[in-house]
N, C-alpha and C positions, 0 to 999 in steps of 0.2 A: 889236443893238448890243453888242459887246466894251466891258467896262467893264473899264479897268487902274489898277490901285492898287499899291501897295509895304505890306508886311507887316513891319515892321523884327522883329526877335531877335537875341538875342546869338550862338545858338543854329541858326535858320533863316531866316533872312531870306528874303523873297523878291519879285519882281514877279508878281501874280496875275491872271490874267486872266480872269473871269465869259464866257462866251456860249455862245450856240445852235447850231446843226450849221452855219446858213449864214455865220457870222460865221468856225468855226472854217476852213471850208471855204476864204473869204477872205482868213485870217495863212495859210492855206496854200500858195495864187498869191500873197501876199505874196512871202514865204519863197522859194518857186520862182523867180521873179521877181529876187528879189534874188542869189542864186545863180547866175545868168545871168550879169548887168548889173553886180554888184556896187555900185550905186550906196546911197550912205547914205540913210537916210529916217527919219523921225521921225513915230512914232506919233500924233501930236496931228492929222499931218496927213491922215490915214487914213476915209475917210467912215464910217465902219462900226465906227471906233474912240471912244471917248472915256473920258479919262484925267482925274484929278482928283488935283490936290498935285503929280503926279508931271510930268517929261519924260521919256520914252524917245525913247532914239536909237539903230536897228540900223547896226550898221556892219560893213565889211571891214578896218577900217586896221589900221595895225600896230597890235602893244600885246598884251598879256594876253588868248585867248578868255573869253569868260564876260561879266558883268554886272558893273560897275564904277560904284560912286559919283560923283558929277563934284563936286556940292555936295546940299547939303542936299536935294533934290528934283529932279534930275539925273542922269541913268544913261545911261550907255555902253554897249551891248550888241555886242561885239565876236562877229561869228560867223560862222570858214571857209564859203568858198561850199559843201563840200561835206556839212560837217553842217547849211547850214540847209536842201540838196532832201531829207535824210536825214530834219528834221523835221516837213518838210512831207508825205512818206509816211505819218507818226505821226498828225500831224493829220487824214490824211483819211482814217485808222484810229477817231479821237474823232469824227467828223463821220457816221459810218455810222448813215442813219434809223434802223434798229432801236437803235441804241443809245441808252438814257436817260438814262445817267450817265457820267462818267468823267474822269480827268484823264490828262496829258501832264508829265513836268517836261523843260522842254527846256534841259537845262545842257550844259556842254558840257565838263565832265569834271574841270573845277577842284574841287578837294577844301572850300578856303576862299574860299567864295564867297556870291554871291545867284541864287537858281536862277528861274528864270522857269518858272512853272504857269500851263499852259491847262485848264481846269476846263469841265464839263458840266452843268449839274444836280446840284451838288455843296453848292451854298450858296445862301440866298436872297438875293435883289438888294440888302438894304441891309445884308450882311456888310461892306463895305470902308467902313460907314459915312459915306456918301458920298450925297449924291441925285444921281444919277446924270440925273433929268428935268432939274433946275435949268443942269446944266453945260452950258456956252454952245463951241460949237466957234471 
């Protein structure tokens, strides 16, 4: 299971995402997928996803690329169809058996921004201080 959570800073904000090679494997035909189709999609609705506090919403529409606040626990994730089959190459760089750890930040080149990190074996599962078992899809 991909656990996403938001990290606020004045400094680094960012949306973080915890999982395992097969999850990252998954935002990677996401991503692919979306790139294609271009259609919107919202992480909550993701079998393989689950998200606490937060909404994430990827999109193509117009507006600003990158991660955009919408309200207090609402995010916009604006991202060209061609950097997201670009991220999904990355991910299935982070997803390779032999590897045990590592992370991704998949921004999309906005200087003042919130970066979106896909993590590996990086942090243990109650870093986003979250029980992650309790949250109901």
């Amino acid at each position: 299971m991909m656990r996403i959570g938001f990290l606020p800073s004045d400094f680094n904000p960012m949306i973080l995402m915890l999982a395992e090679a097969e999850d990252i494997r998954a935002l990677g035909g996401v991503l692919r997928r979306f790139a294609r189709e271009g259609r919107d999609l919202a992480f909550r609705d993701l079998g393989f996803c689950r998200t606490a506090g937060i909404d994430l919403l990827l999109t193509g529409s117009a507006g600003s690329a990158g991660v955009q606040r919408r309200d207090k626990s609402a995010f916009v994730w604006r991202v060209p169809a061609d950097l997201a089959a670009g991220f999904a190459d990355r991910l299935d760089d982070l997803a390779e058996p032999g590897r045990i750890a590592g992370s991704e930040a998949l921004d999309c080149g906005t200087v003042d921004g919130i970066t979106v990190k896909v993590s590996r074996g990086e942090y243990t599962d109650d870093f986003l201080g979250v029980d992650f078992t309790a949250v109901t899809v």
